[in-house]
MIPAMI-621760 format. One line per 3 residues: their letters; for each residue y, x, z negated of N, C-alpha, C. Coordinates in Angstrom, 3 decimals. Last residue first. Layout:
! MIPAMI-621760
a) Y,X,Z,Y,X,Z,Y,X,Z  ...;
END
This chain:
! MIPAMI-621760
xxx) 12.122,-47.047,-15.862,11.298,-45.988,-15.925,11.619,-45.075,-16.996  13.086,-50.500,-15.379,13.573,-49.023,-15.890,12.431,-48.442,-16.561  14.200,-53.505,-13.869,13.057,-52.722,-14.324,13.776,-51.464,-14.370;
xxx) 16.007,-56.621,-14.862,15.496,-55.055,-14.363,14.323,-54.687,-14.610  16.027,-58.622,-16.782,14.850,-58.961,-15.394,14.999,-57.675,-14.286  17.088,-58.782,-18.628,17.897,-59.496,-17.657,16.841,-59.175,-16.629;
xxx) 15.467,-57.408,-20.814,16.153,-58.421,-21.049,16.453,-59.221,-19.367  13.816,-55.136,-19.068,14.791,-55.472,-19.720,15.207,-56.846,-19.621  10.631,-53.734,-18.384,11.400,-54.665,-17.900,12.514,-55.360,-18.927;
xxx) 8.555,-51.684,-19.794,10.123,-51.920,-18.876,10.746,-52.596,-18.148  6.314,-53.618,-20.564,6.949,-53.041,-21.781,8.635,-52.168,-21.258  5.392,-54.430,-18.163,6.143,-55.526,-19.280,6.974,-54.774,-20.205;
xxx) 4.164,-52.099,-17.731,4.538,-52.606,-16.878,6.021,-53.757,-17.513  2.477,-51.653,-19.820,3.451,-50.678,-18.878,4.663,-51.640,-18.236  0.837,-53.637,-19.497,1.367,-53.861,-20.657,2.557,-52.527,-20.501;
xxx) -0.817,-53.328,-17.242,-0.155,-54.508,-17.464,1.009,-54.505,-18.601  -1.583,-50.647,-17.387,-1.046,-51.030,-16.445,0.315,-52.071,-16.544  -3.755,-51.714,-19.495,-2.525,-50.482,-19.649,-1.815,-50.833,-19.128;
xxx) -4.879,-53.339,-17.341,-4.589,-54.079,-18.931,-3.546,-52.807,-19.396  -5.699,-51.570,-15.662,-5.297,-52.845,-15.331,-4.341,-53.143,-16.626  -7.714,-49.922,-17.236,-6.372,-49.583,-16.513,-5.519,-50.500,-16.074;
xxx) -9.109,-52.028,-18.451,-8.427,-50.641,-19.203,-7.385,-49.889,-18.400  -10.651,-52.066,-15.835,-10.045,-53.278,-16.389,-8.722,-52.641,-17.548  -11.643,-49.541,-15.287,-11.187,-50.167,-14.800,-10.087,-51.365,-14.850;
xxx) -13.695,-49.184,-17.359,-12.898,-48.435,-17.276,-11.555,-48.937,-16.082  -15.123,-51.553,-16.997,-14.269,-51.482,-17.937,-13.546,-50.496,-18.168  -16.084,-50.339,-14.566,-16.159,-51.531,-14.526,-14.908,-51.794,-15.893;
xxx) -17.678,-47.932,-15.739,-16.754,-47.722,-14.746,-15.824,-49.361,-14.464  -19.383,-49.337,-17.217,-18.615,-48.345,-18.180,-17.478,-48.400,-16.540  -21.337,-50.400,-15.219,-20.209,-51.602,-16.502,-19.585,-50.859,-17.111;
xxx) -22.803,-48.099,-14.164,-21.203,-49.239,-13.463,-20.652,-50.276,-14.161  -23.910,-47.369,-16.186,-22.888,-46.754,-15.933,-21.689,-47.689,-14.777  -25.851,-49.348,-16.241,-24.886,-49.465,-17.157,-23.497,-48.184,-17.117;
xxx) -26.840,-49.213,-13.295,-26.122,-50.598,-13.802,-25.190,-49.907,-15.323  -28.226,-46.471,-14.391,-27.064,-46.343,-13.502,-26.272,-48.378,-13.135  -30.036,-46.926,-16.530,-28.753,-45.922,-16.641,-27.536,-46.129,-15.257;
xxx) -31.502,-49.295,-14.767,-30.771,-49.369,-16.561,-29.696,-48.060,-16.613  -32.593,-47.619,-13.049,-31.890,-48.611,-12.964,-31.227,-49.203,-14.017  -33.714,-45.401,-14.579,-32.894,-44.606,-13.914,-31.728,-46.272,-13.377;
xxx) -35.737,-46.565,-15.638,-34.729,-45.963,-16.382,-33.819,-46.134,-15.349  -37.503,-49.404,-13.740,-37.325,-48.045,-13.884,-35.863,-47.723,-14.946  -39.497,-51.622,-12.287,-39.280,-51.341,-13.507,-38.882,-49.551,-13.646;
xxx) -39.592,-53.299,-9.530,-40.105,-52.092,-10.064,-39.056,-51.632,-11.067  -40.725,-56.376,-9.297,-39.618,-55.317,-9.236,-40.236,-54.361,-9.692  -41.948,-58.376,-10.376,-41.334,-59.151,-9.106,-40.319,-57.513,-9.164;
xxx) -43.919,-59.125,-12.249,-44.260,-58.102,-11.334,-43.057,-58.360,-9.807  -43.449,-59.780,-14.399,-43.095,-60.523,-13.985,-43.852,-60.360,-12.262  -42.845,-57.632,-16.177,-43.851,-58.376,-16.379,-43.930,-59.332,-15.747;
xxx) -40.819,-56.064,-14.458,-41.941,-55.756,-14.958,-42.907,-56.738,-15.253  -38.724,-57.733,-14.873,-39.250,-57.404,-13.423,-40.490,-56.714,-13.500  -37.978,-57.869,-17.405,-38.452,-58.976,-16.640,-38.961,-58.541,-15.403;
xxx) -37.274,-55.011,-17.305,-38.931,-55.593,-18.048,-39.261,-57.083,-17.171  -34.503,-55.318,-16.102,-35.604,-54.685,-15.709,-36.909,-54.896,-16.409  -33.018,-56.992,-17.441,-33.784,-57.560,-15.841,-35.066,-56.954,-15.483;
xxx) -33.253,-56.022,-19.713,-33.907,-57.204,-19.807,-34.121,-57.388,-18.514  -31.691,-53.208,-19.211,-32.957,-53.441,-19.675,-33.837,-54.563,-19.977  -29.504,-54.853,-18.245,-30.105,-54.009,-17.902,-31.452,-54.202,-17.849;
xxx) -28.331,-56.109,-21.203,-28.674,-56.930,-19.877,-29.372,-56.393,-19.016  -28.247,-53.836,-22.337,-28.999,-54.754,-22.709,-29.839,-55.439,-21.999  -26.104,-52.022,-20.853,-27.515,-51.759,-21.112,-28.289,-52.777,-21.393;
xxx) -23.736,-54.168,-21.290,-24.351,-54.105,-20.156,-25.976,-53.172,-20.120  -23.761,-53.798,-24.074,-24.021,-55.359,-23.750,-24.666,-55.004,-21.847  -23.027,-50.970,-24.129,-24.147,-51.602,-24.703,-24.711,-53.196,-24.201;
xxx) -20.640,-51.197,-22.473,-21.935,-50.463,-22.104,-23.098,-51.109,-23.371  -18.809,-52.657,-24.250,-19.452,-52.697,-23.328,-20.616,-52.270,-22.716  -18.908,-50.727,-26.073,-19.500,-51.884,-26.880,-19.468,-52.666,-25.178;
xxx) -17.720,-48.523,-25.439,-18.940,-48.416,-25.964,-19.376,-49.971,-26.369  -14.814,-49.891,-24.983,-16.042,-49.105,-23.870,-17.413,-49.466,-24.422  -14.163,-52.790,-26.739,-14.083,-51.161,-26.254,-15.070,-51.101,-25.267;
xxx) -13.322,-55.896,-25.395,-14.242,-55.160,-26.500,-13.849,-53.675,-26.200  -12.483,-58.634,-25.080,-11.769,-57.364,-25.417,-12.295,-56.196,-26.614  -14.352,-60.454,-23.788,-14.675,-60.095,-25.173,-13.587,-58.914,-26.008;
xxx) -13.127,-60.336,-20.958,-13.546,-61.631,-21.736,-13.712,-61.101,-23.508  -12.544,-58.009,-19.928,-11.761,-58.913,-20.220,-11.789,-60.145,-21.203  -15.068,-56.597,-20.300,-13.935,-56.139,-21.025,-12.497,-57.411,-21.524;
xxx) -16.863,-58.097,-18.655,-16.458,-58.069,-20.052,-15.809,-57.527,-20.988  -15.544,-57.833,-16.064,-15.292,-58.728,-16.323,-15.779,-59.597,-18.809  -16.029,-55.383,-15.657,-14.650,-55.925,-15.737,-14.343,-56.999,-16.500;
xxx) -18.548,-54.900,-15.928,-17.751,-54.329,-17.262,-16.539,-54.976,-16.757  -19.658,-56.579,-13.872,-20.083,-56.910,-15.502,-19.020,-56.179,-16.561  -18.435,-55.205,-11.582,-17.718,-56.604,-12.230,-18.293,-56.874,-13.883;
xxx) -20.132,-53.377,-12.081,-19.074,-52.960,-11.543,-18.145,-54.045,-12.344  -22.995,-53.587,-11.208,-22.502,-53.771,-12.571,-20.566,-53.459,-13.205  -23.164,-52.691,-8.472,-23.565,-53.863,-9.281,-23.193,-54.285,-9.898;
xxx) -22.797,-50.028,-8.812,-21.719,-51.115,-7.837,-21.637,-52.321,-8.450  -24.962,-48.883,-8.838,-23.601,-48.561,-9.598,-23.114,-50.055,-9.327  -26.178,-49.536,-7.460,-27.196,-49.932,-8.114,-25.766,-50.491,-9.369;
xxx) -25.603,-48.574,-5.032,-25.429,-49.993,-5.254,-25.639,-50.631,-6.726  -26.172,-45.729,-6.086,-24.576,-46.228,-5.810,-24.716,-47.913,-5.600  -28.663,-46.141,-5.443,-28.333,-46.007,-6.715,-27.242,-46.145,-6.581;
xxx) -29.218,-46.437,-2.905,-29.929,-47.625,-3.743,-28.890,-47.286,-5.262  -28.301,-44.199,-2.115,-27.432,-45.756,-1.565,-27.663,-46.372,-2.852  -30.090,-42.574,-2.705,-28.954,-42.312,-3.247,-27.955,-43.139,-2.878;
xxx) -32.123,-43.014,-1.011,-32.570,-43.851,-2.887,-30.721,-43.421,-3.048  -32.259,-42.081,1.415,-32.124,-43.705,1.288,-31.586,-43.894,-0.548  -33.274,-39.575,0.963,-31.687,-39.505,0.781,-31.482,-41.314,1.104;
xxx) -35.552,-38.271,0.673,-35.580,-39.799,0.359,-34.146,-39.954,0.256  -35.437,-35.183,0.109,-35.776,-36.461,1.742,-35.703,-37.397,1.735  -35.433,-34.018,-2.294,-36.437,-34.179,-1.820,-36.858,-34.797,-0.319;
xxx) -33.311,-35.765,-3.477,-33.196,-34.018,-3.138,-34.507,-33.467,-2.151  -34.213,-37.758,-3.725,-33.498,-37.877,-2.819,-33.376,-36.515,-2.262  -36.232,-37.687,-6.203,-36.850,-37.465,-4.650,-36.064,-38.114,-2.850;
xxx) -34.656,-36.833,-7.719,-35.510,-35.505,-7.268,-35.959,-36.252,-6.047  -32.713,-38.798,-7.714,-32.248,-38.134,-7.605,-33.077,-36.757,-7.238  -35.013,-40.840,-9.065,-34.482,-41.017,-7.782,-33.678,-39.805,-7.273;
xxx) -35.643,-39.578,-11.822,-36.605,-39.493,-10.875,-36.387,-39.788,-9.292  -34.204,-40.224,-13.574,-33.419,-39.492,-12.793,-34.478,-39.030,-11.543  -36.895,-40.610,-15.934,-35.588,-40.478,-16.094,-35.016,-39.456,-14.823;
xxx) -40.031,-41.755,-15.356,-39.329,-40.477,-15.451,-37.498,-41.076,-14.872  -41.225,-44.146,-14.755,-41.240,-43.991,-16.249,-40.442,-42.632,-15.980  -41.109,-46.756,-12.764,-41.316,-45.666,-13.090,-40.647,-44.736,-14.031;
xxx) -43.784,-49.426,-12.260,-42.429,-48.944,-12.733,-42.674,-47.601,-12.802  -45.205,-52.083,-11.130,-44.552,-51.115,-10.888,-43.422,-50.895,-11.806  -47.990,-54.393,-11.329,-46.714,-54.062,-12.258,-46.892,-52.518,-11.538;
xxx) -49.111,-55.987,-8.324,-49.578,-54.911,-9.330,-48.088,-54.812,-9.949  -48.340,-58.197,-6.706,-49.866,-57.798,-7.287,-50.034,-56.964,-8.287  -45.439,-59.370,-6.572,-46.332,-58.439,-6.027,-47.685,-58.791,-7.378;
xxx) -43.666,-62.501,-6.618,-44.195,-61.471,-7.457,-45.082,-60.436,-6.498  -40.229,-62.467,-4.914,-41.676,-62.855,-4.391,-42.325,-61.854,-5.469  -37.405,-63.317,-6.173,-38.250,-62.525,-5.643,-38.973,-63.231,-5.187;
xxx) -35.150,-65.225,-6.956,-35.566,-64.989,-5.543,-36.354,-64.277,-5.293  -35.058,-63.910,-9.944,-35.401,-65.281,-9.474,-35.503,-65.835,-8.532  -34.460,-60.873,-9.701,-35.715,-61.893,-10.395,-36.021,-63.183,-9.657;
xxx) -32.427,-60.419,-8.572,-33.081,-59.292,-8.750,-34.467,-59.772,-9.458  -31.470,-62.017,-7.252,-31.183,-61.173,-6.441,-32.108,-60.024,-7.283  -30.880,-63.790,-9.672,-31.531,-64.152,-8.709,-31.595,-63.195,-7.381;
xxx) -28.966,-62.218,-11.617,-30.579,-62.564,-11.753,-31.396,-63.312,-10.504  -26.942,-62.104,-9.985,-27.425,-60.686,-10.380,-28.637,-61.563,-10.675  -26.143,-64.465,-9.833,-26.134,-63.945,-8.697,-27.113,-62.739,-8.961;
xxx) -25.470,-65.093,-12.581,-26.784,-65.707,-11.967,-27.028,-65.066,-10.800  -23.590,-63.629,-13.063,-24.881,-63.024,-13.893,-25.532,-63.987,-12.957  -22.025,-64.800,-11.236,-22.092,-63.250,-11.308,-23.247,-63.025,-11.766;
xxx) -21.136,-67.241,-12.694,-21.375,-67.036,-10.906,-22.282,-65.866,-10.950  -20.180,-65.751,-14.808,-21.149,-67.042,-14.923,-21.774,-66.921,-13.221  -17.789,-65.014,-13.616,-18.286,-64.189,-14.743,-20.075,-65.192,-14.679;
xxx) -15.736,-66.678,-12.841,-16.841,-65.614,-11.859,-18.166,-64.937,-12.562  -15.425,-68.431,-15.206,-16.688,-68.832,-14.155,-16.755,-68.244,-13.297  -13.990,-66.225,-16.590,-15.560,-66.917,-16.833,-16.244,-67.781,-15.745;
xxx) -11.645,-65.621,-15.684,-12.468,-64.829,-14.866,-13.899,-65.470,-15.613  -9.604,-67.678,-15.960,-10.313,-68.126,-14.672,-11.440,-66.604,-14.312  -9.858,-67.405,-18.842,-10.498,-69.213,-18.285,-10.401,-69.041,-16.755;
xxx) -8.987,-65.502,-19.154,-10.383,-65.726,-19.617,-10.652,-66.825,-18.592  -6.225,-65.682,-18.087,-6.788,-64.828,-17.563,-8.378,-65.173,-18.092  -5.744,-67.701,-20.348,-5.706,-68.294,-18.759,-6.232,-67.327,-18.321;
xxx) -7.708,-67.927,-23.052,-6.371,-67.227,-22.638,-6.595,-67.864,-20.950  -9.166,-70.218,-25.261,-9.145,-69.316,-24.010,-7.686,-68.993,-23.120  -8.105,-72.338,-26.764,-9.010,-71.656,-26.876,-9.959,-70.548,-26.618;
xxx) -6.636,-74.021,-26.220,-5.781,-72.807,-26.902,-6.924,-71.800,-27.233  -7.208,-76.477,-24.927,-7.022,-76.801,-25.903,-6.560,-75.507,-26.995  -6.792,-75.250,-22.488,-5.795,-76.423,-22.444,-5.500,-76.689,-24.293;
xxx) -9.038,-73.788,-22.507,-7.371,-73.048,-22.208,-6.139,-73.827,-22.954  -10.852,-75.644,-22.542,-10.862,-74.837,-23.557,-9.628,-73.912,-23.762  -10.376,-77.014,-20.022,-10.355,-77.761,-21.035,-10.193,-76.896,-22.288;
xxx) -11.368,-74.431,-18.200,-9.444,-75.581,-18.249,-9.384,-76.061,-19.443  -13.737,-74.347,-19.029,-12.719,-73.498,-19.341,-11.473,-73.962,-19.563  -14.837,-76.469,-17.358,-15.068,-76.356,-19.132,-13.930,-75.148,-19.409;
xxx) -14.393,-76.358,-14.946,-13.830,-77.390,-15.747,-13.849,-76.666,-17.062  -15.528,-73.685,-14.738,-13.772,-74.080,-14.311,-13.967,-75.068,-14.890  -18.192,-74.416,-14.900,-17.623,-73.588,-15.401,-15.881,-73.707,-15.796;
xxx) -18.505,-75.667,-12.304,-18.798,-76.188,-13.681,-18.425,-75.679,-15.056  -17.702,-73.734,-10.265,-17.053,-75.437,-11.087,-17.206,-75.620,-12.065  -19.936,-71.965,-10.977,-18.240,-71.579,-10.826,-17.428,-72.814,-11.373;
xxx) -22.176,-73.477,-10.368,-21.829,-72.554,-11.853,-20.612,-72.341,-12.012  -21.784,-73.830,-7.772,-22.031,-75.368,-8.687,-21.100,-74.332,-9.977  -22.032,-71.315,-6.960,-20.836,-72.511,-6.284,-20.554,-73.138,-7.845;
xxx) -24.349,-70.459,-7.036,-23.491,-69.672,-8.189,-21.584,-70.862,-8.042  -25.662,-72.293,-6.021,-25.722,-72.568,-7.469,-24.818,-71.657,-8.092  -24.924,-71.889,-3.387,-24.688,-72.844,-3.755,-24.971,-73.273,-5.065;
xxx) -26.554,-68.670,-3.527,-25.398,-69.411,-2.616,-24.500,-70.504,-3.792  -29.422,-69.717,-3.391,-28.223,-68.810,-4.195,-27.249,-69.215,-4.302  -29.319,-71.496,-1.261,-29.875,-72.213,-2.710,-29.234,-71.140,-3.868;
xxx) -29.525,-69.479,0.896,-28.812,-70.429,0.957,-28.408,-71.426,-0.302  -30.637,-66.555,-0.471,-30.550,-67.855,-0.355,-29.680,-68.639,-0.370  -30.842,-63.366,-0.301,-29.864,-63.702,-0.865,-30.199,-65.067,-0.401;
xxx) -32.552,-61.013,0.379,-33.071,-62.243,-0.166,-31.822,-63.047,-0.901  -31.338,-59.281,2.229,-31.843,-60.334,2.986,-31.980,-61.554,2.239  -30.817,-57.591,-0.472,-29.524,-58.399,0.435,-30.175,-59.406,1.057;
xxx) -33.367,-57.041,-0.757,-32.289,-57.522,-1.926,-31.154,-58.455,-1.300  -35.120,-56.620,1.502,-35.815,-56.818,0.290,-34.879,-57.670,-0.628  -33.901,-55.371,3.168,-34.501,-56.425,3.207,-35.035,-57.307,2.099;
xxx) -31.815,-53.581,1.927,-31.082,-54.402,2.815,-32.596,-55.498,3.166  -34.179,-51.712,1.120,-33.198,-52.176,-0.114,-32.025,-53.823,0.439  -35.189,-50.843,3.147,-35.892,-51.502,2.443,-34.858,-52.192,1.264;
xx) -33.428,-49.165,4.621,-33.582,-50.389,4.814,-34.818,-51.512,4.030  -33.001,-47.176,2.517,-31.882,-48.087,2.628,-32.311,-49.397,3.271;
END
């Protein structure tokens, strides 16, 4: 755990920081304008520039603030954190609930944006996945593993499972409310 709090969290930059800022604005304008012109729903136009904020936050926290190491690390056995939490390494079973966590907003926030199904989430979030992770591979700035691709893309399935409730929720919700502004169950 405390390697995960120095290494990931510590490396969070003041220069982080302030570009996922910039991205957010910059973002918000262009959206307003694309809302304004019918082109984006108002719920789109204000979750894209978290959405934008987000992926850079995620690539610089997991690439673009590193420091490269010397040697390419990865590890090639599927669920391999889970034997050697069972094992004493009960730190890795944080690492992997963060790992969850992560990707948490990616499915919220692409469910919302692309009103896509599940499965077509999780795919876009595997993708993304599997690109941080090689990049971190050839890059040598990470250790390259399955088990980080399966468990990010299980927090974009939980992530849009989520939003799916919201959006039910929402449409529950509207669908009893009468004419005159009761509500009835």
């Amino acid at each position: 755990m405390d390697i995960y709090f120095k290494t990931v969290i510590a490396g969070i930059t003041e220069r982080t920081v302030i570009i996922c800022l910039i991205l957010a604005v910059m973002t918000a304008v262009a959206a307003c304008r694309l809302c304004r012109k019918g082109w984006l729903t108002v719920i789109a136009a204000v979750v894209l520039p978290l959405f934008v904020s987000y992926l850079y936050f995620v690539l610089a926290i997991t690439i673009i603030d590193r420091i490269p190491g010397e040697d390419y690390k990865y590890e090639l056995e599927l669920f391999w954190s889970y034997k050697a939490a069972m094992a004493g390494t009960s730190w890795l079973l944080m690492e992997v609930f963060l790992n969850v966590v992560l990707f948490v907003p990616a499915g919220v926030c692409l469910s919302i944006l692309t009103k896509k199904r599940l499965l077509a989430v999780a795919l876009m979030a595997l993708l993304f996945s599997a690109s941080i992770e090689i990049t971190q591979l050839v890059t040598k700035c990470g250790l390259f593993e399955f088990d980080d691709i399966f468990h990010n893309t299980l927090g974009a399935v939980v992530g849009s499972m989520i939003a799916n409730v919201i959006e039910r929720a929402k449409v529950y919700s509207t669908d009893n409310v009468k004419s005159d502004g009761t509500v009835y169950f």
